[in-house]
C-alpha positions in Angstrom: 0.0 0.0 0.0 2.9 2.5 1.0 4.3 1.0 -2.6 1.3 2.5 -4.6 1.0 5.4 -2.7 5.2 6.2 -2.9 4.5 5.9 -7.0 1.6 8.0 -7.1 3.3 10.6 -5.0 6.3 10.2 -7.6 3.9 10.6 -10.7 2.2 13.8 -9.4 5.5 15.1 -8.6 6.5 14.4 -12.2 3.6 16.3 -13.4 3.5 19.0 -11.7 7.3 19.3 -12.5 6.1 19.3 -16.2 3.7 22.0 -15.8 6.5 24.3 -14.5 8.7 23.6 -16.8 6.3 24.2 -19.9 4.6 27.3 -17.9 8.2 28.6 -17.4 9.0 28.2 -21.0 6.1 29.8 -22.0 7.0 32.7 -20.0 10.9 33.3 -20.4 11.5 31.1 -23.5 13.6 28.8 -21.9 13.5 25.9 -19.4 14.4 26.8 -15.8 17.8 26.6 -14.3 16.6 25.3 -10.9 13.4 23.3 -9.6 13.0 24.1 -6.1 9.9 23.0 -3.6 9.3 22.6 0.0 6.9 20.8 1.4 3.9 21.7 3.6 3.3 19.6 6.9 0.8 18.2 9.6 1.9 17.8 13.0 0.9 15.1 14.9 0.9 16.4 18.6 1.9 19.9 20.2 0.3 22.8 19.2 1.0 26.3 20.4 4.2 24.5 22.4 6.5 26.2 19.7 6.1 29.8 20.3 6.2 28.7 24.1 10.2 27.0 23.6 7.8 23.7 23.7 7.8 20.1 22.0 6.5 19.6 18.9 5.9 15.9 16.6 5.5 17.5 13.1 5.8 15.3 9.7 7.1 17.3 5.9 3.9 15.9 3.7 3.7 14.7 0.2 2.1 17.9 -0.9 4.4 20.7 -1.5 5.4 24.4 -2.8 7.2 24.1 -6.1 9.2 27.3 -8.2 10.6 26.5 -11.6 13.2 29.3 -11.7 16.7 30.9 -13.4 19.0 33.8 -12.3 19.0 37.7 -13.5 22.1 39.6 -13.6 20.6 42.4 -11.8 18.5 42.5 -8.8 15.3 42.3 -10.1 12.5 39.5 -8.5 9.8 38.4 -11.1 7.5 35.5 -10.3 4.6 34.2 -11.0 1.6 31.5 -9.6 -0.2 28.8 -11.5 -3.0 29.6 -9.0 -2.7 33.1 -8.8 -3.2 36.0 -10.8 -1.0 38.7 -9.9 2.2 38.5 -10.2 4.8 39.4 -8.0 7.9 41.7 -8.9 10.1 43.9 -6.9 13.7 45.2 -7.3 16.1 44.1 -3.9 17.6 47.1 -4.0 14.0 48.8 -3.4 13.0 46.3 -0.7 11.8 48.7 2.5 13.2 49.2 5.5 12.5 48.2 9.4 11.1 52.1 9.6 8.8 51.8 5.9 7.4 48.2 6.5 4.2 49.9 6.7 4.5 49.6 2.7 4.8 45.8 2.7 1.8 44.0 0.3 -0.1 41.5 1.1 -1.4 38.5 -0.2 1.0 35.6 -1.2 3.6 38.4 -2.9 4.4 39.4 1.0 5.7 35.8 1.8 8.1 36.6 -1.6 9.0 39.9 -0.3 9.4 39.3 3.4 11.6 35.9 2.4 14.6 38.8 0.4 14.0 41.5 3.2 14.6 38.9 6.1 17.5 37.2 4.1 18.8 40.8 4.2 18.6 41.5 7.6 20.3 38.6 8.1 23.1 39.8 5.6 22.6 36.9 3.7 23.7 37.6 -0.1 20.9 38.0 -2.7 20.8 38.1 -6.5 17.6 38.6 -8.4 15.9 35.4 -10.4 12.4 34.8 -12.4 10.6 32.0 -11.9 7.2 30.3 -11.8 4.9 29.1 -9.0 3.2 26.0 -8.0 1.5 24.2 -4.7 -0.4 21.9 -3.7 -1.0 22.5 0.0 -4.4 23.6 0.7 -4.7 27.5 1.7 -5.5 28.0 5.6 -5.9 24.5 6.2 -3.8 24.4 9.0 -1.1 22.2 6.7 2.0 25.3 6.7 1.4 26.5 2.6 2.9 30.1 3.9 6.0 28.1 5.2 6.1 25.9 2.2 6.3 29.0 0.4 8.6 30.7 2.6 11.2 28.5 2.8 11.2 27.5 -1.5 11.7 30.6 -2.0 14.4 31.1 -0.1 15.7 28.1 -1.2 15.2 30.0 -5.0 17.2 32.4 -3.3 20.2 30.5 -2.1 20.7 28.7 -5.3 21.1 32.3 -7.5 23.1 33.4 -4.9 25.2 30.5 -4.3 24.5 30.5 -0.5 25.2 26.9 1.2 21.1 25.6 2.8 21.2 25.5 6.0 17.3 24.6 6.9 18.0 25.8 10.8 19.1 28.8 9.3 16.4 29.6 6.3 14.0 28.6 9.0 14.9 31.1 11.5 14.9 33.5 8.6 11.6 32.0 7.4 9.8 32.9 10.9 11.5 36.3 10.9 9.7 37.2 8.0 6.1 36.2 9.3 6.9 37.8 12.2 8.0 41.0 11.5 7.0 41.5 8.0 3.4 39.3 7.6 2.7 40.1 10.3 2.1 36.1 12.6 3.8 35.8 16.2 4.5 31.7 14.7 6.9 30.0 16.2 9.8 28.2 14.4 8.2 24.6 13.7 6.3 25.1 10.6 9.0 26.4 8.9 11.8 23.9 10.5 10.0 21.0 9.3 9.6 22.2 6.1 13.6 22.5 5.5 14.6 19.7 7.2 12.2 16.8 7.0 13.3 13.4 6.6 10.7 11.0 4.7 9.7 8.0 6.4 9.6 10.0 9.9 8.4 12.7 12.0 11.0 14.9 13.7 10.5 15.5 17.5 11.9 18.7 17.5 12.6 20.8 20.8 11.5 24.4 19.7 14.2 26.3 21.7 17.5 23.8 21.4 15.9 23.1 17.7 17.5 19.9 18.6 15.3 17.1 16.3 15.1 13.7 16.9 13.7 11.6 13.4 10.9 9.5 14.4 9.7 6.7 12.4 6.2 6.4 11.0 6.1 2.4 10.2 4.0 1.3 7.2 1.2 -0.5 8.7 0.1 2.9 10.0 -1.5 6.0 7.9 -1.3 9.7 8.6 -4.9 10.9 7.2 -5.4 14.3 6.8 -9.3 15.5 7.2 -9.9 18.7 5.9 -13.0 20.4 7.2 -13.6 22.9 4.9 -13.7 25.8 6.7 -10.5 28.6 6.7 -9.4 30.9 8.9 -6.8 33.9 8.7 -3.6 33.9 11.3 -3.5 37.6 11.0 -7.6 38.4 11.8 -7.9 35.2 14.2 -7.2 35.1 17.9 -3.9 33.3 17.1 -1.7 36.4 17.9 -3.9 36.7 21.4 -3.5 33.0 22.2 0.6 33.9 22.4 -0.3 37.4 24.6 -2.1 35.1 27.3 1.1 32.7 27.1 3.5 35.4 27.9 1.4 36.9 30.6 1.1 33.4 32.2 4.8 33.0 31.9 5.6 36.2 33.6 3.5 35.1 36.6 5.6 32.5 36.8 8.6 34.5 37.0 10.4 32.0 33.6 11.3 33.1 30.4 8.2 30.8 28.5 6.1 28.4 29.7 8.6 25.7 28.5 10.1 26.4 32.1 6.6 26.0 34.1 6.7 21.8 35.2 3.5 20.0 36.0 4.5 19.8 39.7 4.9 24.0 39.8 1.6 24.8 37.8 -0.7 23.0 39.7 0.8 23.9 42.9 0.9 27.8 41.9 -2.0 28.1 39.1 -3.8 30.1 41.2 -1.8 33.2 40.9 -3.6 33.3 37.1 -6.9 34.2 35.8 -9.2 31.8 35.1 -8.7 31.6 31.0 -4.8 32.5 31.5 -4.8 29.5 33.7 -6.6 27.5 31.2 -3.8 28.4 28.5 -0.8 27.8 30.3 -2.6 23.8 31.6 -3.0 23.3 27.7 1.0 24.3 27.0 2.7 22.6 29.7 0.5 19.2 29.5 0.6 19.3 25.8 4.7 19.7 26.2 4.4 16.1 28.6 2.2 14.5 25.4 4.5 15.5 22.7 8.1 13.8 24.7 5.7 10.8 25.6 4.2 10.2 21.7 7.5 10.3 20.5 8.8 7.7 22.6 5.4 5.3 21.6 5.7 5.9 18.1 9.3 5.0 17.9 8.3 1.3 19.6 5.7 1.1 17.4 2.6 1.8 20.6 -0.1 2.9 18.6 -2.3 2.9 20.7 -0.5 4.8 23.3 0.2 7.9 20.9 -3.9 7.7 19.9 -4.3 8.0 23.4 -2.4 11.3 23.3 -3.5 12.6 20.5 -7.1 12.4 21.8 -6.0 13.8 25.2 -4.7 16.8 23.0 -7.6 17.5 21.4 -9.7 17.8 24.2 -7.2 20.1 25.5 -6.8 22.8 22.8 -10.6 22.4 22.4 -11.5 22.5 26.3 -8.5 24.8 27.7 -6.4 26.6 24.5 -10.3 26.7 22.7 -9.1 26.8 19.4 -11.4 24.3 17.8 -14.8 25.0 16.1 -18.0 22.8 15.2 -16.4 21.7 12.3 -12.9 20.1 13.5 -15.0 19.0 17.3 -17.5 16.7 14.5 -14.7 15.3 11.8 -12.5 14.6 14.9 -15.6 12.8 17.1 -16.4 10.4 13.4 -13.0 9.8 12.9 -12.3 8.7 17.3 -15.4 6.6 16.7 -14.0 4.6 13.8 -12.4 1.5 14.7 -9.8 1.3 12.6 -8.7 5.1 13.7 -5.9 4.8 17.0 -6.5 8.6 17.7 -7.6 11.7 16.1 -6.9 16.0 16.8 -7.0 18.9 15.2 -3.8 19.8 14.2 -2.4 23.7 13.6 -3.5 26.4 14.6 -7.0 26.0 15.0 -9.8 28.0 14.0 -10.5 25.9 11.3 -8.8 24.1 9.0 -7.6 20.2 9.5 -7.6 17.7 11.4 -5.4 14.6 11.8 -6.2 10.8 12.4 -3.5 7.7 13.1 -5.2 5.1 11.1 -4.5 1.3 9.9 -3.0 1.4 7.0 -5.3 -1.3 5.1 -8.1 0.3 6.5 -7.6 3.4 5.5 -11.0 3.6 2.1 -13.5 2.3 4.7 -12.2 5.0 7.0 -12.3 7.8 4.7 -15.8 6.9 3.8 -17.2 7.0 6.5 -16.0 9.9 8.3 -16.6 11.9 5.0 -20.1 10.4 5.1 -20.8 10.8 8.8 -19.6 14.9 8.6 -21.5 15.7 6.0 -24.6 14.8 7.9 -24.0 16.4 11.1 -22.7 19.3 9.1 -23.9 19.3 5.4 -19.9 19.5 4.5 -17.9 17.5 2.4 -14.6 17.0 3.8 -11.2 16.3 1.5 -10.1 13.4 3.6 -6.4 12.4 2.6 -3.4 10.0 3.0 -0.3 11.6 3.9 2.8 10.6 3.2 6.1 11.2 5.3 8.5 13.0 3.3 12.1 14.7 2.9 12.5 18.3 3.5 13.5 21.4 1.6 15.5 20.4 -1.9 16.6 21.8 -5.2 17.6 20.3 -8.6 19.1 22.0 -11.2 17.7 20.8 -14.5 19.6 20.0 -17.7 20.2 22.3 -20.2 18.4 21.3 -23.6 
């Protein structure tokens, strides 16, 4: 089964590999230097631990950002999406400054932008390129597409330049630039598993060593993604409030982030916070215990021990973070109450967006069905319910010259 699905990963790779190629020759009149793409990613336990210095169990997925691209000798950026209409184009040299960021665009041309200014910052060098855009990770779906795109392009950007990757590095860049320039208190996780995922595994990664630890996702067991249908915006959502109410709970604590607040210390001290700060901090700090304790069951193979968890989280950034809605509480309670399903959370942010089940492999079409059957009549829905696979991180190829 993890056969067919590795070839048909391989095949729409291929194609959409193709379609930048022939866009990009349509375009410039040429074919591309470089293919670059990065992938987008679930995580499977430990959300809102990142920002916090936390634990996080993320997987890279089979669906990915792709740019088809070639150098400039000057400093001009052109590029352009295959699901976009506006293009993006900028000179470096014009790129705005820490006191004119008021000026930065939005929509997906700020992710471009932000990527060169926060390269800058970072005095990385930068030349200019042109290239063409392509993704298949769903928009606000709580699957990373701004870090897929973040980190391909600066992986477009590395390769012009002739900049060694580094993916802790671009990463750190990567979450600079939705930080300061899009505008997203993130933390680092989204954009660390995207440079640095190895297929076959998730990566426990400890958010403020960024010390990762590959975890392996045997083959009898499937990562399905259930998409709700229903979106939410980072910037306009309660996301950036979420992180307020973690700092303030920190600072009672007298630590640097919640990271430093044991079980033992919160429940003996919790009072000290209000009642919803109290509620947020209990979600981070048992969430951080659930991440350390799944990674060690999913590396011997205790499936049932990391569903468990992953139910136990659920309940928690529903009940305590409350970053759930209708839609993720139903597609989460179908897919718990399917037998073949170990356990079952939303996973990102929240708000909307996806959620994530640890499902028998050979059981995976009965599973789908029904779920997707049992949503759409508590919720007249239809949800996109897909088979991830584990795979690598960040890469680039450069292609042959005709």
């Amino acid at each position: 089964m993890i056969g067919t699905g590795m070839r048909d990963r391989e095949r729409r790779d291929a194609d959409t590999v193709a379609a930048l190629a022939d866009a990009f020759l349509a375009r410039y009149g040429d074919v591309p230097e470089w293919i670059v793409r990065a992938p987008g990613r679930v995580n499977l336990i430990g959300d809102h631990t990142d920002y916090n210095d936390g634990f996080v169990l993320p997987m890279a997925i089979d669906r990915a950002v792709w740019i088809a691209l070639r150098s400039r000798v000057d400093d001009e950026v052109e590029t352009r999406s295959l699901e976009f209409t506006e293009p993006v184009a900028f000179s470096l040299a014009s790129l705005a400054t820490r006191d004119d960021m008021a000026v930065r665009e939005s929509g997906w041309g700020a992710y471009v932008r932000g990527i060169a200014w926060a390269m800058r910052e970072a005095g990385i060098p930068l030349r200019g390129w042109e290239g063409v855009v392509s993704g298949d990770v769903p928009l606000g779906a709580g699957l990373s597409s701004s870090a897929a795109l973040e980190l391909a392009v600066a992986h477009a950007f590395t390769v012009t330049a002739g900049v060694p990757w580094s993916p802790i590095v671009m990463a750190a860049t990567a979450q600079r630039a939705e930080n300061e320039w899009v505008g997203v208190q993130c933390g680092i996780m989204d954009q660390l598993i995207s440079g640095s995922g190895v297929a076959g595994h998730a990566l426990r990664i400890d958010c403020r060593t960024l010390e990762m630890r590959p975890v392996p996702i045997h083959d009898t067991v499937a990562v399905v993604v259930l998409d709700t249908a229903t979106r939410r915006g980072l910037v306009d959502s309660e996301y950036n409030q979420r992180r307020a109410q973690c700092r303030e709970a920190a600072a009672a604590f007298r630590v640097a982030t919640l990271r430093d607040v044991d079980l033992e210390t919160f429940e003996a001290e919790s009072g000290k916070l209000s009642p919803i700060v109290r509620r947020r901090a209990r979600h981070v700090i048992t969430e951080n215990v659930r991440v350390l304790t799944a990674a060690d069951a999913l590396t011997v193979h205790d499936l049932a021990g990391v569903g468990r968890l992953m139910n136990e989280s659920h309940a928690s950034l529903r009940d305590d973070f409350e970053v759930s809605n209708d839609a993720l509480d139903a597609i989460v309670d179908a897919a718990q109450s399917h037998p073949a399903c170990y356990g079952a959370r939303m996973t990102g942010a929240g708000f909307g967006g996806c959620a994530v089940a640890l499902v028998d492999a050979e059981a995976v079409a009965g599973f789908s069905a029904t779920v997707a059957e049992v949503y759409a009549q508590r919720l007249g829905r239809t949800a996109t319910i897909t088979r991830c696979l584990p795979a690598a991180g960040a890469q680039a190829v450069r292609t042959p010259k005709r």
